[in-house]
N, C-alpha and C positions, 0 to 999 in steps of 0.2 A: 507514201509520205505520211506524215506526223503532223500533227498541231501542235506538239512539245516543244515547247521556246527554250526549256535550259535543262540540264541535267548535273544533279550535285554529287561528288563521288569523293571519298577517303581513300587516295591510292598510294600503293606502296611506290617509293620513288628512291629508295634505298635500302638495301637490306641490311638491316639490324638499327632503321632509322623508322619515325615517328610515321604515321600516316598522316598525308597533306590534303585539304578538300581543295578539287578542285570543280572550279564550276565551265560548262561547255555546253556546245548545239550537242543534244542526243544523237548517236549516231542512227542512219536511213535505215531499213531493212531492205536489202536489194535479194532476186532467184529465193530461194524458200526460206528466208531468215524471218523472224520475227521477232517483233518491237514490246517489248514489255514492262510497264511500268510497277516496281518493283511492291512490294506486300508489306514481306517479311522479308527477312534473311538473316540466318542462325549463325552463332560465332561459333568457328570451333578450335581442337587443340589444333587440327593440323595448318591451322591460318596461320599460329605463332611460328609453326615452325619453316611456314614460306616467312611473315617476317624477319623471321633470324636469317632465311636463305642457306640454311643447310638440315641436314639431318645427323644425327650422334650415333655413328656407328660402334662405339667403344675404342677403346686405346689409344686414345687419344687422334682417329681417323674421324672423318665428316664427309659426309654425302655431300658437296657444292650442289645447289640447286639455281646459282646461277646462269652454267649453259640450257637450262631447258625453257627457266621463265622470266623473258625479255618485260624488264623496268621501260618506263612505271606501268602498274598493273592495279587492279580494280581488284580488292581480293573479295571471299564472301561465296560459299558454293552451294549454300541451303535456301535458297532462293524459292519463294511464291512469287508470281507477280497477276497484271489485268491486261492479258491484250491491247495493244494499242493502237500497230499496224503491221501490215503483214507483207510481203516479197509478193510479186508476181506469182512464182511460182508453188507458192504455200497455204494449202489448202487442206480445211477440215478445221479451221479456228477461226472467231471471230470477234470485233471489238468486245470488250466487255468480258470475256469470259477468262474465266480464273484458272491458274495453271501452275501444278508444280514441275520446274523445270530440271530434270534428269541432267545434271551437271557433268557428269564422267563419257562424252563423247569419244571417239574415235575418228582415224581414218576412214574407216564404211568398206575399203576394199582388203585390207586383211583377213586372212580366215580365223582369227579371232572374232574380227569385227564382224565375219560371214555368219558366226556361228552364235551370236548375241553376245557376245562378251567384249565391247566395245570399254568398259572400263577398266581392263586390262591392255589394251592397245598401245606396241610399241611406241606411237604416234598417237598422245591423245590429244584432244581438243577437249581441255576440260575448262570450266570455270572456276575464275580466279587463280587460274595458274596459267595457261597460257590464253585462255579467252577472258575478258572483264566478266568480275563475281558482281554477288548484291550488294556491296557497302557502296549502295548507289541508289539514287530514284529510276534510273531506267536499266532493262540487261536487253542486250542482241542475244534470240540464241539461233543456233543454226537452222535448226528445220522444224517442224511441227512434232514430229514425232517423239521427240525431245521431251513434250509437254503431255503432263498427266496430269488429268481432271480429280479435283478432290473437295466439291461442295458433298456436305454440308461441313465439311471441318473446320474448324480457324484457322485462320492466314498460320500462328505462330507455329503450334502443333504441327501442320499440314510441310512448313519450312525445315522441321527437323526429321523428315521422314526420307527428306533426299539425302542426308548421308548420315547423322547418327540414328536416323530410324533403320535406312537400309544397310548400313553398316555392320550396324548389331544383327540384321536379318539375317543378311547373309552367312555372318559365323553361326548362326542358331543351326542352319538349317545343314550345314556342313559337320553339325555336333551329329549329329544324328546316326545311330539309336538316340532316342535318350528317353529313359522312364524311370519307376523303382529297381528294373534291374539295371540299368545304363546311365550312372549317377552323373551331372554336371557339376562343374565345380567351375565358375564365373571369379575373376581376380578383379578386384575394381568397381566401386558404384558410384563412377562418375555418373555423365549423362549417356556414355556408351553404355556402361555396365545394366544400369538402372533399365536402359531400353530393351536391352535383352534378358531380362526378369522380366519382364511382362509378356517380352515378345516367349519365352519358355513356357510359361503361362496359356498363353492361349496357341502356339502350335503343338506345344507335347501335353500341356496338361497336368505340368508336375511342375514343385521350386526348385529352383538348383540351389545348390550351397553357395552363398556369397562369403570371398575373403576378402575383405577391408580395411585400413589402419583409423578409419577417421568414423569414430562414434557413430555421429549423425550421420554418416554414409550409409552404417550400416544399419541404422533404424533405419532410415530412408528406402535402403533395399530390403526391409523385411516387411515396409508399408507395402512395396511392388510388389509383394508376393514369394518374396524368397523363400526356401524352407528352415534356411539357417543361416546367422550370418556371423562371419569370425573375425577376432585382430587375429592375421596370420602371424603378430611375435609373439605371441600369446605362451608360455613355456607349455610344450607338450601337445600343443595342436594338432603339429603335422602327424603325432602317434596316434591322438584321437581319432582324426579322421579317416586314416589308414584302417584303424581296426573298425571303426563306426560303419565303412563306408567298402570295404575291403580293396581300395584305393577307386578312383574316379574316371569312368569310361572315357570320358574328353573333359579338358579344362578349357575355357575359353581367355588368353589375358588383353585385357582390355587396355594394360597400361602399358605392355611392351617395355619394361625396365629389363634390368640383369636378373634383379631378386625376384620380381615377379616370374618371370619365365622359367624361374630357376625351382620358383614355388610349384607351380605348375606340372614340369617335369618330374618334381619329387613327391607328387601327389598321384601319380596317371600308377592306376593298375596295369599289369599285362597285357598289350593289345591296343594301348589305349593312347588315346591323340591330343598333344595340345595346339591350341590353334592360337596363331598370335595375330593380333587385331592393333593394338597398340602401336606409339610410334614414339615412345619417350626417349628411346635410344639406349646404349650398353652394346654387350656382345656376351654371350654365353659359351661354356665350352661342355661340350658333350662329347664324352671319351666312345668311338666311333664301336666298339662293341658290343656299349650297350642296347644302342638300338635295334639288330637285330636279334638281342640274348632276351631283351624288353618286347620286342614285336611293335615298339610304339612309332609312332608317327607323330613329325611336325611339319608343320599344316600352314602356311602364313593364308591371309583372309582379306583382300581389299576392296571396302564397298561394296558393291552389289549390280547385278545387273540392270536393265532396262525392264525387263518383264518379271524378277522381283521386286521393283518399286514398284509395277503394276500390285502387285501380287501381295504386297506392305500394307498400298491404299486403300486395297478391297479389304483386308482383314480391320481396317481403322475406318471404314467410312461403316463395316459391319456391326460395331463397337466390340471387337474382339481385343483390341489393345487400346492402355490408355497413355496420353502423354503425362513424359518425366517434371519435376517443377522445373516452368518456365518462368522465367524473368522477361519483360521485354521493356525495351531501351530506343531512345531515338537514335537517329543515324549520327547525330552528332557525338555520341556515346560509342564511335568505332573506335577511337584509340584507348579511352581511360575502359571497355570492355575486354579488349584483348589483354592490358596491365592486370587486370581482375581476373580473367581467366589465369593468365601467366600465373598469379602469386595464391591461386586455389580459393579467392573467396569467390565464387560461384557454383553454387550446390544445382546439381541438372543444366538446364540449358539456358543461355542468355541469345535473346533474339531481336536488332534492329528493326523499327518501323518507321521508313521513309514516312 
């Protein structure tokens, strides 16, 4: 049991409608759940697009995301919080101790799930989509194992490592080669893009080439450490870069458009992979001969596993990577954040503090 008398939460209660606070008893932790009273928790794009409740598949098609996530719903999946109480059966965490909570669970009994890759799971249990996220003072998560320890970092920083830290990781890590001979070329510096400049930075060592329309994006991604960064409308670019670069071992697109993927594609040398990360929506068409005349490969990328967010917090508690610019906001600031997110004035990341 709890001593928590109330819990305040912003949840989605219709898709393509406002978020409503609603105030409640915190729920019990019962068998190995645990009680957590919330930090931080980071806004991201893909929250807008559980707000809209679909996804833009192009031509006028849309992924419904209504059959999988049952209204009303708690959104929010960058979640820190402080122990508060714990399930009988849940053990190895105690009041007080600080925790970032790996959002993208599974079922446990699929052989995905068998094989660590729970956030690929036919069957997820993820937060803020079919479990309550952080646009809340308290989060239920399932089990201990869930929660990764991350003193000395701050709450803010330490909440965007659960998915646009690991997010960006995991495409880095799927780039790979990548050096002066095995050139990166990164589409986008948002707060994904930006995270994976730093995170290239300290696992290879080297900048990748950032392509971005928005100015101060990309001074932003050349503060990260980029090597170079471009407007991909730029007349002549895509020739520059082709001959500068003798095209680009893997590209990574962060924003998942048509034109980005498309930029992407038309940049990859022989052999060479773009990996889509983004979820803005479109459809591309790739005339089916060039891929094996190209040798290239496309890669899609989702999140990250369970033991690399271990594997994120050990390189950030090392001080191997640094966090993107953070904004943070109170929880009352969940709906007019997501409008800000939506309409692109937020440069890196914006993070609620219950």
């Amino acid at each position: 049991m709890t001593d928590a008398q109330t819990r305040r939460s912003f949840k989605l209660v219709e898709f393509g409608g406002p978020l409503q606070e609603v105030t409640e008893a915190p729920p019990q932790p019962e068998g190995s759940q645990v009680l957590l009273k919330v930090r931080a928790c980071g806004v991201c794009h893909s929250d807008i697009h559980i707000a809209d409740g679909y996804f833009d598949l192009g031509h006028g098609q849309k992924m419904d995301l209504g059959r999988g996530i049952k209204l009303p719903r708690v959104l929010g999946h960058e979640v820190v919080g402080e122990v508060v109480a714990a399930g009988p059966e849940a053990e190895g965490v105690a009041p007080g101790d600080r925790r970032i909570v790996f959002p993208w669970g599974g079922c446990g009994q699929c052989l995905l799930c068998r094989q660590g890759n729970e956030h690929i799971c036919a069957r997820p249990r993820s937060h803020g989509t079919t479990l309550d996220g952080g646009f809340s003072t308290y989060l239920l998560a399932d089990h201990p194992r869930y929660l990764v320890a991350y003193d000395p970092l701050p709450d803010a920083f330490a909440a965007t490592l659960a998915c646009s830290g690991l997010t960006a990781f995991g495409a880095i890590r799927k780039a790979a080669p990548v050096d002066a001979d095995h050139p990166l070329l990164i589409i986008g510096a948002g707060g994904l893009g930006l995270a994976a400049v730093g995170l290239a930075r300290a696992v290879y060592g080297v900048g990748p080439v950032v392509a971005e329309i928005d100015p101060a994006k990309r001074q932003a991604a050349l503060d990260a450490g980029a090597s170079e960064a471009v407007d991909p409308n730029e007349e002549g670019i895509r020739k520059r870069l082709l001959q500068a670069k003798e095209g680009f071992a893997s590209a990574i697109d962060f924003v998942g458009a048509q034109s980005t993927a498309e930029l992407g594609m038309a940049l990859l040398r022989k052999g060479g992979k773009l990996i889509v990360v983004g979820l803005f929506g479109g459809a591309i068409e790739v005339p089916v001969p060039t891929l094996p005349l190209r040798a290239i490969a496309l890669n899609g990328s989702y999140v990250g596993s369970l033991e690399e967010l271990r594997e994120l917090v050990d390189l950030a508690r090392a001080g191997h990577i640094q966090p993107v610019p953070l904004e943070t906001r109170p929880l009352d600031a969940a709906q007019a954040t997501l409008d800000d997110l939506r309409a692109g004035r937020i440069r890196g990341r914006a993070v609620l503090t219950p």
